[in-house]
PLY file of the C-alpha trace (Angstrom):
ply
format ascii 1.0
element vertex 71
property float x
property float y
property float z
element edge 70
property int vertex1
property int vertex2
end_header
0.00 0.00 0.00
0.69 3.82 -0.61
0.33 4.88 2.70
2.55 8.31 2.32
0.90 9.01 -0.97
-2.53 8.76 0.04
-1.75 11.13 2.64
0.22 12.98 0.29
-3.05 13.42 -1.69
-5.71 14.20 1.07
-3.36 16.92 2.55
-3.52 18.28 -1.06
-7.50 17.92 -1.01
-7.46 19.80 2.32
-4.87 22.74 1.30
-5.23 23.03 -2.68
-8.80 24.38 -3.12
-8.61 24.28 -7.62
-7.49 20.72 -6.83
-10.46 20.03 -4.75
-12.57 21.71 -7.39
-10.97 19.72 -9.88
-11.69 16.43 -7.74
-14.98 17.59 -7.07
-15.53 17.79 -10.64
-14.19 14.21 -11.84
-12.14 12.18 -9.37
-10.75 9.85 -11.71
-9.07 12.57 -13.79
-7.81 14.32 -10.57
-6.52 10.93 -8.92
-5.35 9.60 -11.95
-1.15 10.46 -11.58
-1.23 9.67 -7.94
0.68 6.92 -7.47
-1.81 4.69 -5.56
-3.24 1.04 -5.70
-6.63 0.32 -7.85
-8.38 -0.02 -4.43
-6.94 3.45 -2.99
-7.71 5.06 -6.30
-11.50 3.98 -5.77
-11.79 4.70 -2.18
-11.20 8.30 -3.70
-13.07 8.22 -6.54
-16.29 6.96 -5.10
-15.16 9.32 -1.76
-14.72 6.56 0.86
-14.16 8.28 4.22
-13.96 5.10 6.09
-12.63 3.18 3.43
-9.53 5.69 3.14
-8.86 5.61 6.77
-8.82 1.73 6.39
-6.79 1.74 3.82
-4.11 4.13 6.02
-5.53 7.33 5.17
-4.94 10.22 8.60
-8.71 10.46 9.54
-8.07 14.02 11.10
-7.34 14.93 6.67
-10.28 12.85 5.85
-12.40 14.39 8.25
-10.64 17.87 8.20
-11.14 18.24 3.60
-14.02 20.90 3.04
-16.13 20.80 0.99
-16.04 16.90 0.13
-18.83 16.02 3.09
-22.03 15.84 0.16
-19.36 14.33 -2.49
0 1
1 2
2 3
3 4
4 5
5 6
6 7
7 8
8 9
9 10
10 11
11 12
12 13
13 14
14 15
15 16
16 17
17 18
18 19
19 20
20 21
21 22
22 23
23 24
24 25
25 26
26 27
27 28
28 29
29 30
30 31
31 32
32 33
33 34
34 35
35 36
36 37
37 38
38 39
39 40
40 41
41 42
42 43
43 44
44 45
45 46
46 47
47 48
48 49
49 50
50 51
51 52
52 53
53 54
54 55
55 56
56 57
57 58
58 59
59 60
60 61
61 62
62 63
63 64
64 65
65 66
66 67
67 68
68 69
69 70
């Protein structure tokens, strides 16, 4: 697993507000360079809170990303 780089990723949700927008607009696209495993990639794209965590996601950035709670 890509434990650092799905971090890397929700700390970029949380501070980059176009990239949110962007994610907001069509997660695939937006997750699609991150260098994560098919099963981390679709925890984002379908917006997995608990599934992220699981997979070694912080849940203070999954709970902390604005914005992403009706996603």
């Amino acid at each position: 697993m890509s434990r650092y780089d799905l971090n890397v990723l929700l700390y970029r949700l949380k501070k980059d507000r176009a990239f949110r927008e962007r994610f907001r607009s069509d997660p695939a696209a937006a997750v699609r360079a991150a260098d994560l495993t098919d099963e981390e990639r679709e925890a984002f794209v379908r917006w997995d809170p608990r599934r992220l965590n699981e997979l070694g996601g912080s849940l203070h950035l999954v709970l902390s990303i604005p914005d992403l709670g009706a996603h």
